[in-house]
C-alpha positions as CSV (number, residue, x, y, z in Angstrom):
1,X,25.9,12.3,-5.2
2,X,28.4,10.6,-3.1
3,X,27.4,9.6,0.1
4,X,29.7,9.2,3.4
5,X,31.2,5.6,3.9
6,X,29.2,3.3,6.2
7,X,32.8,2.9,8.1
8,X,33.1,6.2,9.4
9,X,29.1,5.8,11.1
10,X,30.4,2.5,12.6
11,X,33.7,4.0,13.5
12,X,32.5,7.0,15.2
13,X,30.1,4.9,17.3
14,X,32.2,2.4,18.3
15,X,34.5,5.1,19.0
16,X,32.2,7.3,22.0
17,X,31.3,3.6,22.9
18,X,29.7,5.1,26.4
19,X,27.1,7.2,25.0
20,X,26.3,4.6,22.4
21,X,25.4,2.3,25.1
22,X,23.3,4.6,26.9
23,X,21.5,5.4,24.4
24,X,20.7,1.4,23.6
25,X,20.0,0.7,26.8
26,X,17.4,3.5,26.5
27,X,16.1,2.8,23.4
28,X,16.3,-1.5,24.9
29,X,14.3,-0.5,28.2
30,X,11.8,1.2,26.3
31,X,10.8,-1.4,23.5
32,X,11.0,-4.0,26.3
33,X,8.5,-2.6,28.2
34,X,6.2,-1.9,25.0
35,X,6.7,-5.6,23.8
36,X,5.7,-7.3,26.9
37,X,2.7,-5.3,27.7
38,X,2.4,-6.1,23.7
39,X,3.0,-10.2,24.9
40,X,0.5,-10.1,27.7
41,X,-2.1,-8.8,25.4
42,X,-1.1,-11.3,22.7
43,X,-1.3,-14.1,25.1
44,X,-5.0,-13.5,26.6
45,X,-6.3,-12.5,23.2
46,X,-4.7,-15.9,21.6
47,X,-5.8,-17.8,24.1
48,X,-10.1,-16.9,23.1
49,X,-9.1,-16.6,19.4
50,X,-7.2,-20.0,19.5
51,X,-10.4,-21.7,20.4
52,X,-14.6,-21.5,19.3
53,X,-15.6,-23.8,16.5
54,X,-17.8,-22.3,13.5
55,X,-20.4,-24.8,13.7
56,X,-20.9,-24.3,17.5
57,X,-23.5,-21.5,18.1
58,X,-24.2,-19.5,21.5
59,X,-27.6,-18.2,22.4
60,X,-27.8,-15.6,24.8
61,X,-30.8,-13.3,25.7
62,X,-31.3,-10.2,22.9
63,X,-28.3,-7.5,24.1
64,X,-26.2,-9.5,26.8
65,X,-22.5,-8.5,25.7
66,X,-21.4,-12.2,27.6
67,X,-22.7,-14.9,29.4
68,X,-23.2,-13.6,32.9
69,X,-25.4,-11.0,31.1
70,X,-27.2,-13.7,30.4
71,X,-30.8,-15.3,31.6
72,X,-32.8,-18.1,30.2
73,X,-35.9,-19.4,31.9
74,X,-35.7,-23.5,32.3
75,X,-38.8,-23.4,29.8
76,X,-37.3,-20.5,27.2
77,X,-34.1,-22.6,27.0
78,X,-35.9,-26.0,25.8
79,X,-38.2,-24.7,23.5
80,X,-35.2,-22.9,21.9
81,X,-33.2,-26.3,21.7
82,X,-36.1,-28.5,20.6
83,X,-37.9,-25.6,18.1
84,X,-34.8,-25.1,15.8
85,X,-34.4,-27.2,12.9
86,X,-30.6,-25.6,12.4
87,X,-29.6,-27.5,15.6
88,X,-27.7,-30.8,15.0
89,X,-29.0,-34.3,16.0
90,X,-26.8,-37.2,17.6
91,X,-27.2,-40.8,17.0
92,X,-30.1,-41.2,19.3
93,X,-32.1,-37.7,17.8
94,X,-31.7,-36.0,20.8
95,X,-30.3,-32.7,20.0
96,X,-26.4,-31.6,20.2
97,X,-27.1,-28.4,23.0
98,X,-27.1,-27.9,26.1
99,X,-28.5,-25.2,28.7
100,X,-25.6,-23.8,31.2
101,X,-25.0,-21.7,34.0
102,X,-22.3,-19.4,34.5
103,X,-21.5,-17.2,37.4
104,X,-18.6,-15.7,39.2
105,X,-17.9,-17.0,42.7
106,X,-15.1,-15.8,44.7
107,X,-12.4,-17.7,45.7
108,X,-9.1,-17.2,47.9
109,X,-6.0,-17.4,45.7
110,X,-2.8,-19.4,47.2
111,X,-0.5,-16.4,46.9
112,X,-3.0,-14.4,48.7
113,X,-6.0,-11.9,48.1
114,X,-9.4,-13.4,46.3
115,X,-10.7,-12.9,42.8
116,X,-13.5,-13.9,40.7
117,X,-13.5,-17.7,39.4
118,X,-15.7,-18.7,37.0
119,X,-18.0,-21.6,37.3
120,X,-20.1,-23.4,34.5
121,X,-23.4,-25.7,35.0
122,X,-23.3,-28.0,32.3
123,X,-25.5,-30.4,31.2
124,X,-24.7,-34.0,29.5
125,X,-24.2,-33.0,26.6
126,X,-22.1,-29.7,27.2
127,X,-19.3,-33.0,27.5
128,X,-20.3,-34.2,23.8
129,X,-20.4,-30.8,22.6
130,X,-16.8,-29.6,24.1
131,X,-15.2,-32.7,23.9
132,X,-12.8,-32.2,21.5
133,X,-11.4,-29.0,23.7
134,X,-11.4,-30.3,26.9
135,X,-9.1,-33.2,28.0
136,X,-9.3,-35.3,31.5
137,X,-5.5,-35.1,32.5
138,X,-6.6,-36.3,36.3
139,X,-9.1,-38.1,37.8
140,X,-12.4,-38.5,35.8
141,X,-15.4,-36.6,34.9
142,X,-18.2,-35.2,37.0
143,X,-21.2,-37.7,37.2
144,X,-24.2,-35.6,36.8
145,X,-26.5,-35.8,40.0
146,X,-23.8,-35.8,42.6
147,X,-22.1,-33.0,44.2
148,X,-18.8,-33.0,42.4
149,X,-17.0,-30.8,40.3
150,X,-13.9,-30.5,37.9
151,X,-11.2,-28.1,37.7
152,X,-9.7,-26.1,34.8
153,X,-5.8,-27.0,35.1
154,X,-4.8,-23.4,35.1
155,X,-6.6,-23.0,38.5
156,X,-5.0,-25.3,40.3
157,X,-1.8,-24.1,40.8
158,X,-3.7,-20.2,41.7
159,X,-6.9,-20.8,43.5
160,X,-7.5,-22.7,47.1
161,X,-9.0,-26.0,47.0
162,X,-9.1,-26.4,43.2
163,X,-6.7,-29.8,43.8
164,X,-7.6,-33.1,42.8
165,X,-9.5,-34.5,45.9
166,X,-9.8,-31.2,47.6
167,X,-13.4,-30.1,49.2
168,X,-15.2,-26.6,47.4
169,X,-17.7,-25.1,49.5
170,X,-20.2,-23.4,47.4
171,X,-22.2,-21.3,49.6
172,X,-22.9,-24.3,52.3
173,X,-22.6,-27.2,49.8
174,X,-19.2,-28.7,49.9
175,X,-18.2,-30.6,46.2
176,X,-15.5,-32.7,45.8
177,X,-13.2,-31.7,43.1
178,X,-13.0,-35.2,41.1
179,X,-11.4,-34.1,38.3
180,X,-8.5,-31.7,36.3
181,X,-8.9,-30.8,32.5
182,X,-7.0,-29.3,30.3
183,X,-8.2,-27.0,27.6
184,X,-6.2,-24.6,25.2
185,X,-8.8,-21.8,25.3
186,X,-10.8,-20.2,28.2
187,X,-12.1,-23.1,29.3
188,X,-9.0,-24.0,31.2
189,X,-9.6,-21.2,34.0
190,X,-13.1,-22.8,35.0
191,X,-14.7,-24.6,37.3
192,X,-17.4,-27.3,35.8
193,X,-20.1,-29.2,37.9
194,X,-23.3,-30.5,36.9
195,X,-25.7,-27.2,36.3
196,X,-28.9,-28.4,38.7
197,X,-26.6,-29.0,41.7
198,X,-24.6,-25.5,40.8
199,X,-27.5,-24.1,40.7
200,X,-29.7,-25.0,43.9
201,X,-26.4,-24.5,45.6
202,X,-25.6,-21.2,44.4
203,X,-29.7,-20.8,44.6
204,X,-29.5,-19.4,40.8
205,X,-32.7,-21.1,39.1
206,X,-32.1,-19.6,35.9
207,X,-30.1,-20.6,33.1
208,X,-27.1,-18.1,31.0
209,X,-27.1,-20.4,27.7
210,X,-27.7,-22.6,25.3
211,X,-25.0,-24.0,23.5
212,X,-25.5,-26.4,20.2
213,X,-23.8,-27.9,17.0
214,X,-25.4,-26.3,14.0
215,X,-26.2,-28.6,11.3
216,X,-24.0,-28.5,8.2
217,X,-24.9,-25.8,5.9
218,X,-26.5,-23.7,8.4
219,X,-26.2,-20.0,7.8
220,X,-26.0,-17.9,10.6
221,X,-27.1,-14.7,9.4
222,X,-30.2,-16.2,8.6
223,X,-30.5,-17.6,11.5
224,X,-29.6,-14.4,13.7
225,X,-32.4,-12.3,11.3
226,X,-34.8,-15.8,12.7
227,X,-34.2,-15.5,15.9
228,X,-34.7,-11.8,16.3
229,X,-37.9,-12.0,15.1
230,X,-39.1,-14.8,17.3
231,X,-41.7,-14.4,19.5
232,X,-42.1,-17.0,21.9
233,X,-37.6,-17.6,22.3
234,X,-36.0,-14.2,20.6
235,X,-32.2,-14.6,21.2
236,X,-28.7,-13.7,20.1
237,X,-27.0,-15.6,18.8
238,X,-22.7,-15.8,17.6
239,X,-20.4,-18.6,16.7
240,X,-18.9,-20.0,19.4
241,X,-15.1,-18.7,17.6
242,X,-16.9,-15.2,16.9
243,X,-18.4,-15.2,20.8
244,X,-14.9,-15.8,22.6
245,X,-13.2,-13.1,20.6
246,X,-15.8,-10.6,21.2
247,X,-14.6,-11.7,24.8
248,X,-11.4,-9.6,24.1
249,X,-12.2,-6.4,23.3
250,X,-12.2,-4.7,26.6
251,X,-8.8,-6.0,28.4
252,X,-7.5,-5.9,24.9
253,X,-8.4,-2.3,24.6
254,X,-6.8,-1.6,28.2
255,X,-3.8,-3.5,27.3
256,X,-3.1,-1.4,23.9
257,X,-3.7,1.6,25.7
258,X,-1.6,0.9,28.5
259,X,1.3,0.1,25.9
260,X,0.6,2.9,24.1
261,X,1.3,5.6,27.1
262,X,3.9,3.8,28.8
263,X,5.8,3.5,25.0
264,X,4.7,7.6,24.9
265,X,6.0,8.2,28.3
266,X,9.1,6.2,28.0
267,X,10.2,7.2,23.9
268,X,10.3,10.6,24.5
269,X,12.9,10.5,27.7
270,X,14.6,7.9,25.0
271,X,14.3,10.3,21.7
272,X,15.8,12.9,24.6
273,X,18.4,10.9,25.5
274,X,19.8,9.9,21.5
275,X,19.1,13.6,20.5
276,X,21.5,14.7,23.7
277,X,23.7,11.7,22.1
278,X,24.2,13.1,18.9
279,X,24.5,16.8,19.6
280,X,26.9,16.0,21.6
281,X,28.6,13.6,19.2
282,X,28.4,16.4,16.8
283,X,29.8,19.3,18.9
284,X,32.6,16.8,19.4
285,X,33.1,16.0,16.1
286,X,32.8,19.5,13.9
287,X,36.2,19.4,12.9
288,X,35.4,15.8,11.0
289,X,32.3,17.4,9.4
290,X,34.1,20.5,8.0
291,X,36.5,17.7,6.9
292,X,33.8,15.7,4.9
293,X,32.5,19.1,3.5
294,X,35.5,20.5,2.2
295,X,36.2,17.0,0.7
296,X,32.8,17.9,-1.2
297,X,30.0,16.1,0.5
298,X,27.2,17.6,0.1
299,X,24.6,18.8,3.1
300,X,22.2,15.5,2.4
301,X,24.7,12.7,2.1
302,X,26.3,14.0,5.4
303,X,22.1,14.4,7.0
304,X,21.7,10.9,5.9
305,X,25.0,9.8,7.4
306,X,24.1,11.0,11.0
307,X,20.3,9.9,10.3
308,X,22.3,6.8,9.9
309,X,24.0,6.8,13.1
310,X,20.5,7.1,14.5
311,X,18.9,4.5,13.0
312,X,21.9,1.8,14.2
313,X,21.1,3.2,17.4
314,X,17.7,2.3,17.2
315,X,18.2,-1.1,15.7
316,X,20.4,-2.0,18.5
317,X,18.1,-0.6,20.4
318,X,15.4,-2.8,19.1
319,X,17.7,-5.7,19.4
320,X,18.1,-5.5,22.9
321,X,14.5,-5.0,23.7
322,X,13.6,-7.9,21.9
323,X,16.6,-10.0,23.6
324,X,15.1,-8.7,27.7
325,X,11.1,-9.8,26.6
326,X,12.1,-13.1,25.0
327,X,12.1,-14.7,28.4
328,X,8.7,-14.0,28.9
329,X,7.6,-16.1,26.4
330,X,4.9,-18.6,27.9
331,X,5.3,-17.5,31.5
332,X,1.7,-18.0,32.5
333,X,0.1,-15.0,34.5
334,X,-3.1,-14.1,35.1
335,X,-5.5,-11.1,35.3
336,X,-9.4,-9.9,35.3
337,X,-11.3,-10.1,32.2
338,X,-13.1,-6.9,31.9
339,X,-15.6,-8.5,30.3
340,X,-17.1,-10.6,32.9
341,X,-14.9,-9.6,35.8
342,X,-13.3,-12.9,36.1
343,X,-9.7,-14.5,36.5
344,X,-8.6,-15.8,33.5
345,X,-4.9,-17.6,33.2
346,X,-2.9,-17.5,30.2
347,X,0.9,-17.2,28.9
348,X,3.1,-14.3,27.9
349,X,3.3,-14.6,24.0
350,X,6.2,-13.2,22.2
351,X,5.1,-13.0,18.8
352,X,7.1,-12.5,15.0
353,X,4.3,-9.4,15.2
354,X,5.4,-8.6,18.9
355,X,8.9,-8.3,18.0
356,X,8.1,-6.3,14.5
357,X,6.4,-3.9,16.4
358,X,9.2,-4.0,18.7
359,X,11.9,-3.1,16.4
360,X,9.9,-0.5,14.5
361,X,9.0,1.2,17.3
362,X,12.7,1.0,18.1
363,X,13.9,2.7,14.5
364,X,11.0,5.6,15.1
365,X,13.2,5.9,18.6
366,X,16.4,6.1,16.8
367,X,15.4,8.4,13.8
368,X,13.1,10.6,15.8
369,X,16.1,11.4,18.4
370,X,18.8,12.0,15.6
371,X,16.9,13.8,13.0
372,X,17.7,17.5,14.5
373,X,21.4,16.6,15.5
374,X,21.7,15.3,11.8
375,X,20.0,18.5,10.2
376,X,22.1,20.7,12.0
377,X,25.5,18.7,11.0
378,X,24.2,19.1,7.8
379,X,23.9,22.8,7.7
380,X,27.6,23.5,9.1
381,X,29.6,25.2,6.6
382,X,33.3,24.1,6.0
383,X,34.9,27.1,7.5
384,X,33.1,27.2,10.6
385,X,32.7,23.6,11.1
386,X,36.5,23.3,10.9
387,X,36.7,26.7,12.9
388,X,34.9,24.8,15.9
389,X,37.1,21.7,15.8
């Protein structure tokens, strides 16, 4: 079966030039839009699943979903670090955990409106246990006793008074923010001060959770099925790497969904607009069909040759939507977790799975809009194909 020369495909777009680059532009606008809601969701769910070690275990009370579901009593959360033989020692014997607070406050942001910051009570050894996440890139850490605090570096250039040196009044107690970190994961949209001070300011006695090292070989199943049945300190209990990306699920969900519709919405006025394309190249070009079926190409290899036309169209397409979201890559945004209704910063990500998507998408665009054009080339018959030209 001889099939139609890739020329005459190239030719003919080349050729009605205009329509061609309607329909790419089309086709470009609507992968664009798909790939950089597609970005936005790759860059808050990489920055949870980036982080979280495996032998790092969070407690939380039996059914919280996250941490500000969370309550420990003072006396709950120290028989649970000093009861379990699975938690690690350090060089002194004292156990590797930690008891913490965490709570939303809200805060002013400098380009207007208020959100939801996070803020963490930690202990003396959250700082052991985290330290190989967090790094000082200004001042110096919180001394434990005082009213001081230290600011997660993607706050500082969104939320009021989260400067080095500035003054954060928390409820009538002002601390002074003596410190910036930097942190690759969630961390980095936080505000840290010492937990007793956090919490008689914020008049929150009661702890969210207790966060260890596991000793080496520690299973966690085991140690879940343990804890369950506990009587005096039942708890659940994750990975800290399997906690922050149940963290995700939510604004993830939202973010697929929203891509989803708005790639829904937008590819079918773009499969309209490369269908109206290649009628229209077809109606214009019957007298070339009846030409390519008198010279004896068969109905398919001329189907497939439009299908063709299509899927360049889609490609190019692709190609252009691809080349409009690069430029988003690692512009740092920010937006409401879902799961505990606070700010969280974090950078576009244009991903090799963003961009796959992207151009996929693009060639279900292309094909979907010329498959009834190239059907009905297909069925013209010589006589009246040339007829019509």
């Amino acid at each position: 079966m001889a099939l139609v020369p890739f020329s005459y495909n190239a030719r003919s777009l080349f050729v009605r030039r205009s329509a061609t680059l309607l329909t790419i532009v089309g086709i470009g606008a609507t992968v664009a839009v798909l790939a950089g809601v597609l970005a936005l969701q790759q860059g808050f769910e990489t920055l949870f699943t980036s982080s979280g070690r495996a032998d790092v275990a969070i407690f939380l009370r039996p059914g919280a979903t996250n941490e500000s579901d969370s309550l420990f009593e003072r006396e709950r959360a120290e028989i649970l670090i000093k009861s379990r033989s699975e938690i690690a020692l350090d060089e002194r014997g004292a156990p590797l955990a930690a008891a913490e607070r965490y709570l939303a406050i809200r805060r002013r942001k400098l380009d207007g409106g208020e959100t939801n910051v996070p803020i963490r009570g930690i202990a003396p050894q959250s700082l052991v246990l985290h330290s190989d996440v967090i790094e000082i890139t200004a001042g110096r850490p919180i001394v434990f006793g005082a009213d001081e605090v230290m600011v997660g570096g993607a706050l500082t250039q969104r939320i009021e008074n989260c400067r080095l040196g500035d003054v954060l009044v928390l409820n009538t107690t002002p601390f002074r923010v003596v410190g910036e970190f930097r942190s690759g994961g969630p961390f980095g949209s936080e505000i840290w001060g010492d937990s007793e001070r956090i919490g008689e300011a914020l008049e929150r006695p009661f702890l969210n959770r207790v966060v260890a090292r596991l000793t080496s070989g520690t299973d966690i199943n085991a140690l879940t099925a343990s804890l369950e049945g506990d009587k005096r300190v039942p708890a659940k209990v994750l990975t800290e790497k399997a906690f922050f990306a149940s963290q995700t699920q939510v604004l993830s969900g939202v973010l697929l969904f929203l891509g989803g519709f708005l790639a829904l919405v937008m590819g079918a006025a773009a499969v309209l607009t490369g269908t109206n394309t290649m009628l229209a190249a077809i109606a214009a070009r019957s007298h070339e069909i009846g030409i390519l079926a008198s010279m004896g190409f068969r109905p398919a290899p001329i189907f497939f040759a439009f299908l063709l036309e299509a899927l360049l169209l889609g490609v190019l397409g692709g190609a252009l939507g691809c080349l409009m979201v690069l430029p988003l890559n690692g512009v740092r945004t920010g937006t409401t977790n879902f799961q505990t209704f606070t700010e969280v910063a974090f950078a576009f990500r244009v991903t090799p799975q963003v961009l796959t998507t992207a151009v996929l998408f693009a060639i279900a665009l292309g094909l979907l809009g010329g498959a009834w054009p190239a059907w009905r080339a297909a069925r013209m018959k010589p006589t009246e194909a040339l007829r019509r030209g």
